[in-house]
C-alpha positions in Angstrom: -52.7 -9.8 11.4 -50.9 -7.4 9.2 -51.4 -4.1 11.7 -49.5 -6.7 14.4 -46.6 -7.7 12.0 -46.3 -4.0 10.9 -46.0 -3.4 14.5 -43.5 -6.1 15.0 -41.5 -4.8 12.0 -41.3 -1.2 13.3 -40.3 -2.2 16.5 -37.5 -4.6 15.6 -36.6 -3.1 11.9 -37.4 -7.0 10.2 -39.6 -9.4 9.5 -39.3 -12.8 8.3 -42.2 -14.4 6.0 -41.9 -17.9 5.4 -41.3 -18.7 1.6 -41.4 -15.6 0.7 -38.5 -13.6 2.4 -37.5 -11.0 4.4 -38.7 -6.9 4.8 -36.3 -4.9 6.4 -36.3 -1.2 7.8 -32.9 0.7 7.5 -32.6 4.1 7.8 -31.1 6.7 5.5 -29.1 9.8 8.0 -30.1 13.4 8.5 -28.9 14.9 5.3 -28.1 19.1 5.0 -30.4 21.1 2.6 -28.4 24.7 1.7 -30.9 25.1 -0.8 -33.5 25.5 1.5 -31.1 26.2 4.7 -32.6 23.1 6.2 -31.5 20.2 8.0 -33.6 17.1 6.4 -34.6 14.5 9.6 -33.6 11.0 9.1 -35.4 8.9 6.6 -36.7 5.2 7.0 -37.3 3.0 3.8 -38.0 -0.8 3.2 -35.7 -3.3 1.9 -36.8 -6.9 0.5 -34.3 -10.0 1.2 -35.3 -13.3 -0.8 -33.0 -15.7 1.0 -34.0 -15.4 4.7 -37.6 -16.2 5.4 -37.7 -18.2 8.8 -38.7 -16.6 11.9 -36.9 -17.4 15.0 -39.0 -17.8 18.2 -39.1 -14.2 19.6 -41.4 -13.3 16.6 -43.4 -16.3 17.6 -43.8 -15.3 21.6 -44.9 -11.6 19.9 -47.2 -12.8 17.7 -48.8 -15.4 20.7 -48.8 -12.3 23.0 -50.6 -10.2 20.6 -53.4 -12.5 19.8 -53.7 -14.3 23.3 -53.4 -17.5 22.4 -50.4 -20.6 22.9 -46.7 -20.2 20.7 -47.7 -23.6 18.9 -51.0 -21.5 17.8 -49.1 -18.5 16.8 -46.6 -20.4 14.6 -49.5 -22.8 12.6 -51.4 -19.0 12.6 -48.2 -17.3 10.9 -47.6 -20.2 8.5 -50.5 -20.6 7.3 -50.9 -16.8 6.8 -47.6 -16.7 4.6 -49.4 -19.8 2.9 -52.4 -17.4 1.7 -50.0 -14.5 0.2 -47.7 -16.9 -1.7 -51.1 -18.8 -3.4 -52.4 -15.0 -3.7 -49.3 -14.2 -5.4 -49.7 -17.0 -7.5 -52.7 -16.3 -8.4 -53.2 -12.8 -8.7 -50.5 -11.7 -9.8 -49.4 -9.5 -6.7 -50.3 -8.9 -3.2 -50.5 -5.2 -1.4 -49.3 -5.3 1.9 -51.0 -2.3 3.7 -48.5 0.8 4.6 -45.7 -1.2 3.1 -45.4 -2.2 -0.8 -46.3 -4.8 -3.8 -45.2 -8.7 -3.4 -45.8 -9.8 -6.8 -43.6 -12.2 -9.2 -41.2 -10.6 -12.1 -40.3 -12.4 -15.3 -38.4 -14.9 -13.8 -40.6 -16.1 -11.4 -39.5 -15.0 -8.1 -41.0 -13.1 -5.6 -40.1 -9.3 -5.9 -41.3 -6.8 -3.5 -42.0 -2.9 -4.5 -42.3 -0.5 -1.8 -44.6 2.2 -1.3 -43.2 6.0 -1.5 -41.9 5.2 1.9 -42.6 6.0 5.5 -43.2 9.1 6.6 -40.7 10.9 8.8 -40.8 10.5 12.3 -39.6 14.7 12.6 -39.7 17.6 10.7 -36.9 19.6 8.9 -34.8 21.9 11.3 -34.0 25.4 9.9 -29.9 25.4 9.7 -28.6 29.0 8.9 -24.5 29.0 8.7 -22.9 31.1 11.1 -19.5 32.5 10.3 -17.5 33.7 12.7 -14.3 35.7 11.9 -13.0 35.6 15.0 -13.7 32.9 16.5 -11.1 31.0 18.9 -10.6 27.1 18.6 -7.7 24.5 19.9 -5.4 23.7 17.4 -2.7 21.1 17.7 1.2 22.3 17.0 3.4 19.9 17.2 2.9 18.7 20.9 1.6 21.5 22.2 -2.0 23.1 22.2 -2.5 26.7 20.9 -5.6 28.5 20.4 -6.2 30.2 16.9 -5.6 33.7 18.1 -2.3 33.1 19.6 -1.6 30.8 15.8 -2.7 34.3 14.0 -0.7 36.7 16.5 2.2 34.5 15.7 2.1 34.2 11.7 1.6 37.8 11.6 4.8 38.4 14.0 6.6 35.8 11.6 5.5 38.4 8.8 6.7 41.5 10.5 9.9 39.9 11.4 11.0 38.3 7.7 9.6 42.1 6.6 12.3 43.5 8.5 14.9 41.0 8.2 14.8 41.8 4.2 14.6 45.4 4.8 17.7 45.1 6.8 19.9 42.7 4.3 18.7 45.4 1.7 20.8 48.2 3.8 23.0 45.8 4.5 23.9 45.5 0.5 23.9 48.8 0.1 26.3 50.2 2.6 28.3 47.1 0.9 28.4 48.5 -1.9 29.0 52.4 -0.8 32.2 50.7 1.3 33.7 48.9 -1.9 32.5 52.4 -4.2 34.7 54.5 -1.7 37.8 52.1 -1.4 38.0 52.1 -5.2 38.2 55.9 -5.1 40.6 56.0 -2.2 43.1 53.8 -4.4 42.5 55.7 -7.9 43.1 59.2 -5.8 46.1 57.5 -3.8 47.5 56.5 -7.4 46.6 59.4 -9.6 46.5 62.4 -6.8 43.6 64.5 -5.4 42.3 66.6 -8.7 40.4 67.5 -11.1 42.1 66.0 -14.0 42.6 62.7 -11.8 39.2 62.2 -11.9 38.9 62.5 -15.7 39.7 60.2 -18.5 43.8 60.1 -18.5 43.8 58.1 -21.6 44.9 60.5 -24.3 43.2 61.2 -27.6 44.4 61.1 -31.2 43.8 64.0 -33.7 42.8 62.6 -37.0 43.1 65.0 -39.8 40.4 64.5 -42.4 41.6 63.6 -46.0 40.4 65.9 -48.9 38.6 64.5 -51.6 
């Protein structure tokens, strides 16, 4: 009996024991190990649900398939087989369901359900070694049009070039500003003062001070 239900359980991820509950099979994804430079397979583990615990009457037409014999047969079989673990349970204290996990009580007096270290996985670890590729050309989105990465980079480094020679270019720019502005003042101060020498001195004059003796 239990190598058919464990069947039935594999094959359709849940099983349904009457008065005790429900063992279901859910399945943990494929996680990345950079430890190890692996890529971990999917896991499988049990989980035990106290509420639900009637079968419905696919799991009856398995179970009278499997053992040859009529539905009505296969459902007084099944009953009386979750009969047997509950007074088991009871009784004992706990009941090992092979390949699976513990049904026993806790301190409240409900049915708990411990599973084993779990099932084994159906595949074995991949090796994953990352792979970088400097140039490597993807689609990008910009705006509403597509662009690959190479044309993006080309493009950003043009934007560069060109905002490195618009600054270089308002630098000159300020500079033969300021040479323009330099050269009219002198034009003025020579048109006022004459073309010489002493134009281009101090014309403020200086006071003599005498010292005072002691």
């Amino acid at each position: 009996m239990i190598d058919i239900l464990n069947k039935y359980l594999i094959l359709f991820k849940s099983l349904n024991i009457p008065g005790v509950g429900s063992l279901f099979i859910e399945t943990l994804p494929a996680a990345t190990d950079f430890v190890n430079k692996q890529i971990a397979p999917p896991r499988y583990t049990y989980r035990f649900d106290k509420y639900f615990d009637s079968p419905d009457k696919d799991f009856f037409n398995y179970l009278a398939s499997c053992k040859n014999i009529p539905d009505y047969e296969a459902m007084k079989l099944y009953n009386q087989f979750a009969e047997d673990m509950r007074t088991t349970i009871k009784l004992e204290g706990q009941v090992l369901w092979k390949n699976v996990g513990h049904f026993s009580r806790n301190d409240s007096g409900e049915i708990a359900f411990e599973p084993l270290n779990g099932m084994r996985p159906l595949y074995e670890p991949v090796n994953a070694e990352r792979v970088i590729r400097n140039n490597a050309s993807h689609t990008v989105l910009v705006g509403d049009q597509e662009k690959t990465s190479v044309q993006m980079s080309e493009f950003l480094q043009e934007d560069k070039k060109a905002r490195l020679f618009i600054d270089n270019k308002n630098w000159r720019l300020a500079a033969l500003i300021l040479a323009a502005v330099a050269l009219v003042i002198l034009a003025i101060h020579f048109s006022i003062n004459g073309f010489s020498w002493q134009a281009m001195a101090n014309q403020q004059p200086v006071k003599m001070v005498q010292p005072t003796r002691p």
